[in-house]
N, C-alpha and C positions, 0 to 999 in steps of 0.2 A: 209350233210344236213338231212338224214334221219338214222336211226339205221339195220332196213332191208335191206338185200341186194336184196332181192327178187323188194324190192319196189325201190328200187338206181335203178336196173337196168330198171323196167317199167318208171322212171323217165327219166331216160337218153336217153331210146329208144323213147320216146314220145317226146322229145325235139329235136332230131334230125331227126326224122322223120317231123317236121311239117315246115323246109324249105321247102318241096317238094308241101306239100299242100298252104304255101302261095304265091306259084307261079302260084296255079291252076294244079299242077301236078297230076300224081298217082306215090307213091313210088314203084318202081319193085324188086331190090337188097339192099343189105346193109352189109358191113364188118364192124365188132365189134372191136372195136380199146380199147383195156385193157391193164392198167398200175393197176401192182398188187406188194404189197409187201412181201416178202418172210418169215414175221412174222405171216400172216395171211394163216388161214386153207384154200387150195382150196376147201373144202366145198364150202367157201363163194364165191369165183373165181366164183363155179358154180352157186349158186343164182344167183348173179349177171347175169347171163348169160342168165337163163333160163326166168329172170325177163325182160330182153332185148325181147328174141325169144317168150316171151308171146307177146309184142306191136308187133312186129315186123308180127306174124301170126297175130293179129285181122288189121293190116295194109293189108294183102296181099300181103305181102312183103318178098320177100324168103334172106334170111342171107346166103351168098357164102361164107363164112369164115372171116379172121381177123387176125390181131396181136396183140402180147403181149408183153409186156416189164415188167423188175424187176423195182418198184421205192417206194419214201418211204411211199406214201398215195394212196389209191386204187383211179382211175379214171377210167372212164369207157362214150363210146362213139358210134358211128355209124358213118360211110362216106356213104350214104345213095343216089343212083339214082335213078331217075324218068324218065315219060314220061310224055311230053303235048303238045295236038295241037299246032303248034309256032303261031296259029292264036290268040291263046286264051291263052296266057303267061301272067301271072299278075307281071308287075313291081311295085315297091313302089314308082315311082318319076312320076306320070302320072295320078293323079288326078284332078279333072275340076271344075270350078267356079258351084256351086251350089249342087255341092255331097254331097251325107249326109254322113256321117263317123258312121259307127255300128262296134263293138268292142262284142267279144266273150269271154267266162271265165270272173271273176271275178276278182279287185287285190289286191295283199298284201301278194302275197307267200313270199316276201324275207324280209318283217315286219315280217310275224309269224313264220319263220324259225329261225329268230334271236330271236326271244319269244322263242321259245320252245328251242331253245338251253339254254337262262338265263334261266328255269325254272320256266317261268312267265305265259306259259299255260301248260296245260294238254297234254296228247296223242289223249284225247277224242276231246280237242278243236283245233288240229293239223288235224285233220284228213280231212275237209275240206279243205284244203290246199292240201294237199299230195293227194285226189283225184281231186281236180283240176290238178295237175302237171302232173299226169300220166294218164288223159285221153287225148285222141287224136284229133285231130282238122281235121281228116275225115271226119266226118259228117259238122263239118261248110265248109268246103274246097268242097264239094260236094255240097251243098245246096245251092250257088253262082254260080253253075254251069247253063251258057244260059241266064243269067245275066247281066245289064249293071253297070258290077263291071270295075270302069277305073283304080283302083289300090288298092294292098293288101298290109301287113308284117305282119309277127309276132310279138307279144309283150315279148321281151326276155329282156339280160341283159340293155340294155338302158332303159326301163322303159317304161311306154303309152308316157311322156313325151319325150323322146329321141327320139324314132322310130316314134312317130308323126310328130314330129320336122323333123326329116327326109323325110318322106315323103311328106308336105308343102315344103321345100328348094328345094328338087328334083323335085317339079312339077313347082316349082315358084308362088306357091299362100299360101295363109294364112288358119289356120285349127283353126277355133274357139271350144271350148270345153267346154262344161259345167260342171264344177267339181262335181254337186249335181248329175247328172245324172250317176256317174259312178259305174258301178257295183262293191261291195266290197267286200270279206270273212269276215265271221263272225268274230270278236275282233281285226282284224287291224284296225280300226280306234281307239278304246281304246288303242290297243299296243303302234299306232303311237302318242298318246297324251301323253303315257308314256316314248315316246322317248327312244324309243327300233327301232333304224332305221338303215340296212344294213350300214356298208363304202360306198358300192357301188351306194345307193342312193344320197349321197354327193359328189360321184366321176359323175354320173350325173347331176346333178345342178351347178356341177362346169364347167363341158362342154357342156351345152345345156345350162343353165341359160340367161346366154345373148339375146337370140334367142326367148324365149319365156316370155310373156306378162300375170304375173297370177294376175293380177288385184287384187281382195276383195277376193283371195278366201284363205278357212280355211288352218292354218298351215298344220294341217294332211291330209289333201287332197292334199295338193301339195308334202306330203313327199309321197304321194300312189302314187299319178304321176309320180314322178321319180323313186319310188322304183326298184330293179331289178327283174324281173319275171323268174321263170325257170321254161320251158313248159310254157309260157302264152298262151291268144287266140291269133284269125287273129284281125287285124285293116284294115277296108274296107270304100274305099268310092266308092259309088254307085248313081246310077243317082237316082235324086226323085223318079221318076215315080217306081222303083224297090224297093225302097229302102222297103214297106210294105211287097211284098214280099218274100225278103231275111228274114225279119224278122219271116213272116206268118211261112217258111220251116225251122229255124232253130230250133224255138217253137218246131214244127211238130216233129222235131227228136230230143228234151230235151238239145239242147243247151243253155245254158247262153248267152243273147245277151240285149243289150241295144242298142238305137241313143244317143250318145255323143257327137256330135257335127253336125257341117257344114263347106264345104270350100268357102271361097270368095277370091277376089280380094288380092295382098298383101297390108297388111297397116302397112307394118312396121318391125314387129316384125313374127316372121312364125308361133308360136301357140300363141294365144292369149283366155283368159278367162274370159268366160261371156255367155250370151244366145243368 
């Protein structure tokens, strides 16, 4: 996804580390799980490493070692544990009639991933992208913290779409979403009209499709929906009365965050789109 291994590995480390946060955790440990091919310089072995153990220390998070295997495409990962009160464990299936749903990062990493691989943007107009993916979801995952947050997830390869979806199904209520409201990166919307859209988005709509209700809204909005994110933000629904300020602290610490929806009642279908 990216040519850097320095930046592969902050990406991969950020992605794996932010299960821990959308459970409300703190990550403590983590073992680096590398699938490396034996064509390529362990130079790069080691970027990738070092790119890892960079998230990994601004996490606080100490790296107790790892495995490695020979294969034919570098892969690179984390099995990554945490600690969290069990008072204060955020599930994703446990959302309540009236929460507001606020969403962190921005989307369209897996629109302009498949752009800059065609060669349809720049490195200059990549690069919002690739610092979304490899910052950390510490600071929103802490700034929910004392909070009447009644359930989180991360926004990963199912898409806002999918993992929303998921979340409505598993609480048994309906997540309404307003497609204008949702935070975007710069030229995925252009990308997505030029139908430059991951498989993986279509492999989303084919399995979530059913389930969700996109009313009037724009083609390219609904392929941002489904798109796959890697390293996205948290998706949080939180009680009204909070919800201003989870918003106020995330500001406060230069997160990307919008209100994108609300949960009600089911009617039907478990996301539904509209205001």
């Amino acid at each position: 996804m990216v040519d850097d291994p320095f930046l592969f590995g902050q990406i991969a480390a950020a992605n794996s580390l932010s299960d821990i946060y959308a459970m409300g955790g703190t990550p403590t440990h983590a073992m680096n799980l590398l699938c490396f091919p034996s064509c390529l310089s362990l130079d790069i072995a080691g970027e990738i490493l070092a790119g890892g153990a960079d998230k990994a220390m601004e996490a606080s998070c100490t790296i107790a070692g790892g495995h490695s295997i020979q294969d034919n495409e570098p892969k690179y990962g984390m099995c990554v544990n945490g600690i969290v009160d069990p008072k204060h464990i955020l599930a994703n299936s446990s959302a309540k009639v009236g929460d507001v749903i606020i969403m962190t990062k921005a989307l369209g990493t897996g629109i302009l991933t498949t752009a800059f691989k065609g060669e349809m943007i720049t490195e200059d107009e990549m690069r919002p992208a690739t610092d979304c993916m490899k910052a950390l979801n510490r600071k929103a995952g802490e700034a929910a913290r004392g909070l009447a947050v009644h359930a989180c997830t991360d926004i990963t390869g199912f898409g806002l779409a999918g993992h929303a979806c998921e979340m409505a199904e598993g609480s048994g209520h309906t997540i309404v979403i307003d497609p204008a409201s949702l935070p975007v990166l710069p030229k995925a919307i252009e990308m997505a009209q030029m139908g430059l859209i991951p498989a993986g988005a279509y492999r989303n709509r084919d399995h979530f499709g059913s389930k969700i209700d996109l009313g009037q809204t724009k083609q390219e909005l609904a392929d941002i929906m489904f798109d796959p994110q890697t390293s996205g933000g948290l998706l949080y629904a939180v009680s009204e009365k909070d919800a201003s300020e989870l918003l106020r602290r995330l500001t406060n610490e230069g997160v990307t965050s919008a209100v994108i929806g609300h949960v009600t009642e089911n009617s039907g279908a478990f996301i539904r789109c509209g205001v």
